[in-house]
C-alpha positions in Angstrom: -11.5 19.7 -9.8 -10.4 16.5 -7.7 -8.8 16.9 -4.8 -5.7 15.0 -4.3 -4.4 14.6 -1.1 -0.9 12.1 -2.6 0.6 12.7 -6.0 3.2 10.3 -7.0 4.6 11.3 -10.5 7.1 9.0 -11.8 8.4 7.5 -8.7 11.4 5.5 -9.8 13.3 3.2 -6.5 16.7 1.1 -7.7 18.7 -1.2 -5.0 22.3 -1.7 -6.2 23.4 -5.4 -5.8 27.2 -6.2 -4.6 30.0 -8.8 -5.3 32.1 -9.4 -2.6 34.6 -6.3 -1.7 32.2 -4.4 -2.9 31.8 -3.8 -6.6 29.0 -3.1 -8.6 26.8 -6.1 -9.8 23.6 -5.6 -11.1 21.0 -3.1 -10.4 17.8 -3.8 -9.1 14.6 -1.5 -10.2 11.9 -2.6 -7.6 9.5 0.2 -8.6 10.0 1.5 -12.0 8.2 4.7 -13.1 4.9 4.8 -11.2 2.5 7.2 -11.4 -0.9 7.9 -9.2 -3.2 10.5 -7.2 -5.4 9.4 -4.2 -8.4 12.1 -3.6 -9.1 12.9 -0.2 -11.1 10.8 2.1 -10.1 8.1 -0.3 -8.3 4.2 -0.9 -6.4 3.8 -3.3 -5.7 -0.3 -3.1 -2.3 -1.4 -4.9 -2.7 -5.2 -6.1 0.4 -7.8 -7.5 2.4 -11.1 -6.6 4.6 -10.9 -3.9 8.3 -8.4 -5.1 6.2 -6.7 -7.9 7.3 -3.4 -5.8 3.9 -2.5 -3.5 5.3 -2.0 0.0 8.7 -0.3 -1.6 5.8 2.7 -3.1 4.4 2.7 0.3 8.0 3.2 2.2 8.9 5.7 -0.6 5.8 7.9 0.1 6.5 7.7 3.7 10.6 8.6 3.2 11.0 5.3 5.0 13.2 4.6 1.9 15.1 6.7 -0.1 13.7 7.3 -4.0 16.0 7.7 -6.8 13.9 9.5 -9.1 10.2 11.0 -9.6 8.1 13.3 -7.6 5.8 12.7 -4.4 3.5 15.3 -3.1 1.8 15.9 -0.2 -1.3 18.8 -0.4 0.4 20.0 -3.2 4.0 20.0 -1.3 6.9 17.8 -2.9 8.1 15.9 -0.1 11.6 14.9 -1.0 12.6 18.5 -2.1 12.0 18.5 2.4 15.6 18.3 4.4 15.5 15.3 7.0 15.2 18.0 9.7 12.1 19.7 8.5 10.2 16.4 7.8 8.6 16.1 11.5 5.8 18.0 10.9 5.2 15.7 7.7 6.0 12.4 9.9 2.6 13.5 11.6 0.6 13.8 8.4 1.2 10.1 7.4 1.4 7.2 8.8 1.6 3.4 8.6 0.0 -0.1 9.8 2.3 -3.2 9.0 1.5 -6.4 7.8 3.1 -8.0 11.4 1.9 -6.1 14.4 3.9 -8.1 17.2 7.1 -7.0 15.2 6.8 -3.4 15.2 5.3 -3.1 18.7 8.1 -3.1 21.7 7.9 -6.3 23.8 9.1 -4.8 26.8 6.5 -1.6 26.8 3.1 -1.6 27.9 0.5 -0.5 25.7 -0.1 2.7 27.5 3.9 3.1 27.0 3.8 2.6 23.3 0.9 4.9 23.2 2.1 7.7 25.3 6.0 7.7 23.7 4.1 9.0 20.3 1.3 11.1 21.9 4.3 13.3 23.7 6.8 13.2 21.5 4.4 14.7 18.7 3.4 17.0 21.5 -0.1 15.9 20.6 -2.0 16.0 24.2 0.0 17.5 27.4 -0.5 16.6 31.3 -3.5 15.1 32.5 -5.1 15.0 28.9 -2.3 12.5 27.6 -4.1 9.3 29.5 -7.7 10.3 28.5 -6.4 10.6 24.8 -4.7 7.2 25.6 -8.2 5.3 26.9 -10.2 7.3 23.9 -7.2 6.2 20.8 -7.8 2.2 22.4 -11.8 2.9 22.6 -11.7 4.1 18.6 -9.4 1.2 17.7 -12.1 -1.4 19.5 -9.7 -2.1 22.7 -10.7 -1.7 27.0 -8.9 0.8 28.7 -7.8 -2.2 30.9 -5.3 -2.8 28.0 -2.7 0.0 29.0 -1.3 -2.2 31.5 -0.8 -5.1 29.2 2.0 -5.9 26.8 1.5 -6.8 23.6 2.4 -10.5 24.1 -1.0 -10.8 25.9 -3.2 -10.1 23.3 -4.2 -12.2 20.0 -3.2 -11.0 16.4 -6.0 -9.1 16.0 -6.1 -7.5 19.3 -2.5 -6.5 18.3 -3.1 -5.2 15.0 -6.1 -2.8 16.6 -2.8 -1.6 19.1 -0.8 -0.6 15.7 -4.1 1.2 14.3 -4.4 2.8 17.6 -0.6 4.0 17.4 -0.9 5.4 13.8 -4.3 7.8 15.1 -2.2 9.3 18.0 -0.5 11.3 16.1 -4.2 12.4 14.1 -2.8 11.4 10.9 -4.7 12.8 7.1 -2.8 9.5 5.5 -1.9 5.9 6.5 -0.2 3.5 4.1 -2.1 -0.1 5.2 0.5 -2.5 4.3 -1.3 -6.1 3.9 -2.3 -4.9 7.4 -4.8 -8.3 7.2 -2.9 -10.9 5.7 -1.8 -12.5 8.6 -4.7 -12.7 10.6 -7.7 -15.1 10.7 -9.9 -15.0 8.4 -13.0 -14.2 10.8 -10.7 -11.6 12.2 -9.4 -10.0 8.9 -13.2 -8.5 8.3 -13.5 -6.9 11.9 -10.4 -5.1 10.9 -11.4 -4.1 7.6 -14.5 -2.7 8.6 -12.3 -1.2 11.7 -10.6 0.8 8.9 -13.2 2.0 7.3 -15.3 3.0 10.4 -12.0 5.3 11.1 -11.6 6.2 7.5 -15.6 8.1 7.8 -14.7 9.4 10.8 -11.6 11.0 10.7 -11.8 11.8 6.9 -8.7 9.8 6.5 -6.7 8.6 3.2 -5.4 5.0 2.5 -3.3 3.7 0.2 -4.2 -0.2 0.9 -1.5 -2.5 -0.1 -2.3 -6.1 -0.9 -1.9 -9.0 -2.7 -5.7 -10.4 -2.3 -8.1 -9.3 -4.2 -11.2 -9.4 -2.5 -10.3 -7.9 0.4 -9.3 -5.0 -1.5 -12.4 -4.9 -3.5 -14.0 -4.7 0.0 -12.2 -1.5 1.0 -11.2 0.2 -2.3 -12.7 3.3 -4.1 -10.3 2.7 -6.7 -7.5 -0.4 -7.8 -4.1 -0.2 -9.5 -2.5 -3.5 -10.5 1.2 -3.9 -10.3 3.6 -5.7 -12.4 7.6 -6.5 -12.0 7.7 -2.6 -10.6 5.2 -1.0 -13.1 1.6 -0.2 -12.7 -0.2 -2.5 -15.8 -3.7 -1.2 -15.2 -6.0 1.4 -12.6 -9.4 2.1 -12.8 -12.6 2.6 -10.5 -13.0 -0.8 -8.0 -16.4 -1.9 -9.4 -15.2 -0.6 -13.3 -11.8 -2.7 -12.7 -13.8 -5.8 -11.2 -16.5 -5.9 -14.2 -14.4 -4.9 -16.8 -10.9 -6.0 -16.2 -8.7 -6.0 -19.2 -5.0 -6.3 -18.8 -3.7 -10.0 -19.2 -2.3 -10.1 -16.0 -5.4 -8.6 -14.2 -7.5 -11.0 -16.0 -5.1 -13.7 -14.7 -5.3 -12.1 -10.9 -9.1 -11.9 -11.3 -9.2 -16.0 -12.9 -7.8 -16.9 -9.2 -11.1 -15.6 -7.5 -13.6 -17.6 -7.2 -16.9 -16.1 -7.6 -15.5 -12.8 -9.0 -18.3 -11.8 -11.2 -19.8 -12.9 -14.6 -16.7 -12.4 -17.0 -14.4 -15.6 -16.6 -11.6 -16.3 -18.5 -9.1 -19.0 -18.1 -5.8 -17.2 -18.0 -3.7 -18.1 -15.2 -0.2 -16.9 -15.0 2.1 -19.6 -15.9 5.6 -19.3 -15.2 7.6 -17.6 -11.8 7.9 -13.8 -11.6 10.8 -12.9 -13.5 14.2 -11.4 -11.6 14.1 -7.4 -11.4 17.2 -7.6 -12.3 17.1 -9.3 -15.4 14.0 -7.9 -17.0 12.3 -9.2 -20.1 12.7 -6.9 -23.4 9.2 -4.7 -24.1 6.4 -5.5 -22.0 7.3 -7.4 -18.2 4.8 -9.6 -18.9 5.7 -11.3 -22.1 7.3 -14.3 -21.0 4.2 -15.1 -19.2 1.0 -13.6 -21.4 -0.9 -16.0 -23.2 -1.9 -12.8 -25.7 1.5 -11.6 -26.5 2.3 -10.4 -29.5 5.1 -9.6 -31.7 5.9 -6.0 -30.2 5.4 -7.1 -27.0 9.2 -8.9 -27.0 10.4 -5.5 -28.5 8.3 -2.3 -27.2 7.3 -1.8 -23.7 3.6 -0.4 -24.0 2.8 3.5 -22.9 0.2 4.2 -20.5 -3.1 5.0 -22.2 -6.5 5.9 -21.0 -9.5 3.7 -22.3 -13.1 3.5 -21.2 -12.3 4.8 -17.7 -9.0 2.5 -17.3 -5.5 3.5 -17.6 -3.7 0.7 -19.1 -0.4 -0.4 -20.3 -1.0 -3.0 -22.8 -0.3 -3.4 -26.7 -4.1 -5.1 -27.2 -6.9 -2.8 -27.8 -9.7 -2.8 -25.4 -12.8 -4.3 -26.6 
């Protein structure tokens, strides 16, 4: 029996938007009914165009945001059935790397500061073992221990980014939502960190949900891919079984903008903006943009079914 370290069943997020004085408007669904498990020890990488809903799954798994409806679970233990007050212990078990480091680190803290806040406030390390902890978190993340005495505007992009990996192990996290934790970086940089993660990730037995909107990069660090759509998971399966055998028109569409990707090459890119979330298409999200649509797509929204190793939302039948 697998192992599941996160369960998300259902997870449904909706922002409310306002006319002036406050009335109701319309109501936004960024992530509409998801479902997934990540094993142990495990990435699970979450794939789609920019406002298809990724980071608002990673902030709803980490209570960063409130969720309207659906299930999370941590080791077997629904989260958001947790009062605010009793969530600390939790706060420790997960953890997150942003997409801009020199925004979530404070300008006017050294590095040993930003370090040491966490490490006692977690109660992690006490007294003279709270600085050796310190020099050891920046010697995992790649960094000299010259560096506590620096602030973060002294250090490149990448250097920074390896201070925000270094703040989400103080605490000795099990989970750590990666949001496009590469995507601003150089691109000679973007592999040291990737292969940063994954050094940490055999180490420390660690679990990522990888957010991302390149493909490559998560078929560098992924044991598994789900594809996102307008809130919606389309399709999931295995990283090499998604990358060989891609089926979806959407993920054929995300997998036509690769270069290189691999033997199966179909011209099918996405025509067409990402439609408002709050104005929906009838049946399947992707209608007004799939080159294979059909009749029932304009009407039925397809269920989730299980083929060849792939779940899938889609009215075509795998071939």
């Amino acid at each position: 029996m697998q192992n599941y370290l996160i369960e998300v069943r259902n997870l449904t997020k909706r922002y409310t938007e306002r006319k002036l004085f406050g009335k109701p408007k319309n109501v936004l669904t960024a992530v509409d009914d998801v479902s997934f498990t990540i094993p142990k020890g495990k990435t699970l990488g979450l794939v789609g165009e920019s406002g298809c809903g990724k980071s608002t799954i990673g902030r709803c798994i980490l209570r960063l945001v409130d969720s309207d409806e659906g299930n999370i679970l941590i080791d077997g233990k629904d989260i958001l059935s947790i009062a605010e007050k009793d969530f600390i212990p939790y706060r420790k078990k997960m953890q997150i790397v942003f997409q801009d480091p020199y925004s979530t680190l404070n300008p006017r803290m050294t590095v040993g500061s930003i370090l040491n806040e966490v490490v006692k406030f977690h109660k992690i390390r006490k007294g003279r073992e709270v600085s050796v902890y310190i020099n050891k978190l920046l010697d995992k993340a790649g960094l000299s221990s010259r560096a506590v005495n620096k602030y973060p505007h002294e250090f490149s992009g990448g250097q920074r980014q390896r201070i925000a990996i270094a703040r989400a192990l103080a605490v000795e996290p099990e989970f750590i939502v990666c949001d496009e934790p590469v995507s601003a970086l150089d691109v000679s940089i973007q592999s040291q960190i990737l292969n940063l993660l994954k050094d940490l990730q055999e180490e420390f037995n660690l679990t990522y949900l990888f957010i991302s909107h390149n493909l490559s990069v998560v078929r560098h660090v992924s044991d598994s891919v789900a594809v996102m759509y307008l809130g919606r998971i389309v399709e999931q399966a295995e990283t090499e079984e998604l990358f060989s055998n891609y089926f979806h028109p959407y993920t054929k569409a995300l997998m036509d903008a690769i270069p290189d990707v691999g033997k199966k090459k179909i011209s099918a890119v996405v025509k067409g903006e990402l439609p408002f979330a709050t104005g929906k298409p009838k049946g399947c999200y992707y209608v007004t943009r799939c080159r294979e649509a059909m009749e029932i797509c304009s009407s039925l929204y397809p269920e989730v079914h299980t083929e060849k190793g792939h779940l899938i939302s889609c009215h075509l039948k795998l071939k």
